[in-house]
C-alpha positions in Angstrom: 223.0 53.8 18.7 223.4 57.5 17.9 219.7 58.1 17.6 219.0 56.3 20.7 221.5 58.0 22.5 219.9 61.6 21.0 216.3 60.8 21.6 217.1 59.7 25.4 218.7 63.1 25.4 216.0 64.7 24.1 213.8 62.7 26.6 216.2 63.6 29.6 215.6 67.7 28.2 212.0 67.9 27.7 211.3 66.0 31.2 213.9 68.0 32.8 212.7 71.6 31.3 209.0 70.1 32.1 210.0 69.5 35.8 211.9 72.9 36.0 208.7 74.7 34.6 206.6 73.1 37.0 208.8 73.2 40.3 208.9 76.8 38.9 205.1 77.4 38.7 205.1 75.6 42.2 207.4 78.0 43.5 205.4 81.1 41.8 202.2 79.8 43.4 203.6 79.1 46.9 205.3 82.9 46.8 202.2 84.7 45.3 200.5 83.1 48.4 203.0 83.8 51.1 202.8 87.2 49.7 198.9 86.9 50.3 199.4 85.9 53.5 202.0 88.3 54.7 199.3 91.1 53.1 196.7 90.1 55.1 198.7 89.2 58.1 199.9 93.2 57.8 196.2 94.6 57.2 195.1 92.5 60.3 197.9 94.1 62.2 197.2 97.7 60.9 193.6 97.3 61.9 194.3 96.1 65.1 197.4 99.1 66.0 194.9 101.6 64.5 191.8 100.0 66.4 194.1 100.6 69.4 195.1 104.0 68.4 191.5 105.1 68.2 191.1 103.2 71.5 193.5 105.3 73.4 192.4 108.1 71.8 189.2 108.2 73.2 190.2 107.7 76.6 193.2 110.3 76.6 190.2 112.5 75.4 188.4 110.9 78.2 191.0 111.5 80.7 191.7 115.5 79.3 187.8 116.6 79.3 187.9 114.8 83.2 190.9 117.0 83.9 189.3 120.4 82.6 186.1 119.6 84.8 187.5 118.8 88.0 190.2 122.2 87.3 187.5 124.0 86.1 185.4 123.0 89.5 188.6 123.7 91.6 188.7 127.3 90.0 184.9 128.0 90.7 185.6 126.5 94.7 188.8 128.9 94.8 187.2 131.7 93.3 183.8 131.4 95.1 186.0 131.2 98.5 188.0 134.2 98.0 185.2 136.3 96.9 182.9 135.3 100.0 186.3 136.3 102.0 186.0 139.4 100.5 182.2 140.4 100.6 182.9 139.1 104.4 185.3 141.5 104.9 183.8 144.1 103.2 180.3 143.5 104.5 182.6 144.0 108.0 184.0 146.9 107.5 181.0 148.5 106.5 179.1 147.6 109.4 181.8 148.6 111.4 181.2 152.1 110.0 177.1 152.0 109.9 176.8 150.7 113.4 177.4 154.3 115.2 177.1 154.6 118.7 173.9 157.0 117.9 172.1 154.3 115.6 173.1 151.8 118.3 171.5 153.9 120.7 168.2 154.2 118.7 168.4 149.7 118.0 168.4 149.6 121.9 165.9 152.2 122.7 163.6 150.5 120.1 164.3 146.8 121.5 163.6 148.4 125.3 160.4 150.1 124.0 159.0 146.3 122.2 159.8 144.6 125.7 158.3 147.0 127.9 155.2 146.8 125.6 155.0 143.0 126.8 156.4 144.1 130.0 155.0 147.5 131.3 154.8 146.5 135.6 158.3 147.0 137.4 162.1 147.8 136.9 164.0 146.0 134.5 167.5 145.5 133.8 169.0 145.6 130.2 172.2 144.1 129.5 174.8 145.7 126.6 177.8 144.1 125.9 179.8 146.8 124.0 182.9 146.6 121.4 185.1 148.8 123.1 185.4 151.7 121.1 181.9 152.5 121.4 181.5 151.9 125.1 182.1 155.0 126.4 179.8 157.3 123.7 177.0 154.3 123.7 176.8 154.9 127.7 176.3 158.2 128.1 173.5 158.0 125.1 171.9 154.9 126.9 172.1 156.0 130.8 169.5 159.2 130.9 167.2 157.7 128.4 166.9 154.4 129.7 166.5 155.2 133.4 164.5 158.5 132.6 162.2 157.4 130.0 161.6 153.8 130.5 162.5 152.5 133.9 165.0 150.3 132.6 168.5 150.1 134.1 171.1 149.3 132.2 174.3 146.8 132.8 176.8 147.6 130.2 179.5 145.2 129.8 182.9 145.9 127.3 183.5 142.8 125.4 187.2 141.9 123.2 185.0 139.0 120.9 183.7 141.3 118.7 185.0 144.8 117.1 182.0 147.0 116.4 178.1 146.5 117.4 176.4 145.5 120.4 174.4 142.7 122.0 171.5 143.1 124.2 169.7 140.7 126.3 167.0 141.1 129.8 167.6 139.9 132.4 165.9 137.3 134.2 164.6 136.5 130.2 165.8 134.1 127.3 165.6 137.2 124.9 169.1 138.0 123.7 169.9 139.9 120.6 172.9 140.1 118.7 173.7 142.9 116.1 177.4 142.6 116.4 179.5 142.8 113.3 180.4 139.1 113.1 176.4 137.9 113.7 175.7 141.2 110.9 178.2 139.8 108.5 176.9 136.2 108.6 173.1 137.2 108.4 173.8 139.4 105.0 176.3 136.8 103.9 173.9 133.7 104.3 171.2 136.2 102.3 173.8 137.1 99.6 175.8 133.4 99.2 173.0 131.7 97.7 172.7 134.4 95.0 176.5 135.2 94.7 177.0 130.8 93.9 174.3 131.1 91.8 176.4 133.8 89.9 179.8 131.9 89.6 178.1 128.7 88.8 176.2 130.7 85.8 
């Protein structure tokens, strides 16, 4: 009875250890692959938040290098309208000291002389509108020569719309000519502009 009492003992052990060690090997395998799994799972993830990274990267770089072009272009605009102020303003002022009552004098004498080359029979009548600090000096350079010289009388008119230069037209004609600061200034600055954006943009 002993014996058979120790041998279903021993039986009882050895398939109780056998089960152990195999719902332990179970266990191992099932955690060595959850631990595959979770692995994985975390390169996926990694890939995919560094993927992203890069992603958002490129398009905040996007987004700066769009930003520098469009300040970059609003620095050339401001800096291309302040200088073109300035060459206006400068390109005034120095007509305003070039156009002399005497040269003035000589510009209308040398228009009157072209139009009575076209128009050598009769009187004709010229007519100045003057800036009015050259009105007084430009008429009494005008009146001799003009009636004298040329049989040309001329109407001189003082005008506020301008500061210095003059404008000149015949009448009874289309012909009108204007050397006036303002028409000056936009005549050298349409010539100079062009080369002056060329400039900034280089």
């Amino acid at each position: 009875m002993a014996e058979e009492l120790q041998g279903l003992l021993d039986k009882i052990q050895t398939e109780g250890i056998e089960k152990a060690e195999s719902e332990k090997s179970r266990i191992i395998a099932d955690a060595k692959a959850e631990a595959a799994r979770i692995v994985e799972e975390a390169k996926k993830q990694a890939e995919a938040i560094v993927k992203k990274a890069g992603e958002e990267a490129e398009v905040s770089e996007a987004k700066g290098a769009a930003a520098i072009r469009q300040a970059a272009r609003d620095v050339i605009i401001a800096l291309r309208s302040d200088i073109e102020a300035r060459l206006r303003k400068l390109t005034a002022d120095c007509i305003g000291d070039a156009m002399t009552p005497e040269l003035m004098s000589q510009i209308v004498l040398e228009m009157v002389k072209a139009y009575r080359e076209k128009n050598p029979v009769g009187d004709a009548t010229v007519e100045l509108l003057l800036a009015p600090k050259d009105a007084d000096r430009l008429a009494s350079l005008l009146k001799g020569s003009l009636l004298a010289g040329l049989r040309v009388n001329p109407e001189i008119t003082v005008g506020n719309d301008f500061a210095s230069g003059l404008q000149i037209g015949f009448k009874g004609t289309d012909v009108f000519l204007d050397f006036s600061d303002d028409a000056l200034a936009d005549v050298i600055c349409a010539f100079v502009g062009p080369k002056l954006a060329a400039a900034i943009k280089g």
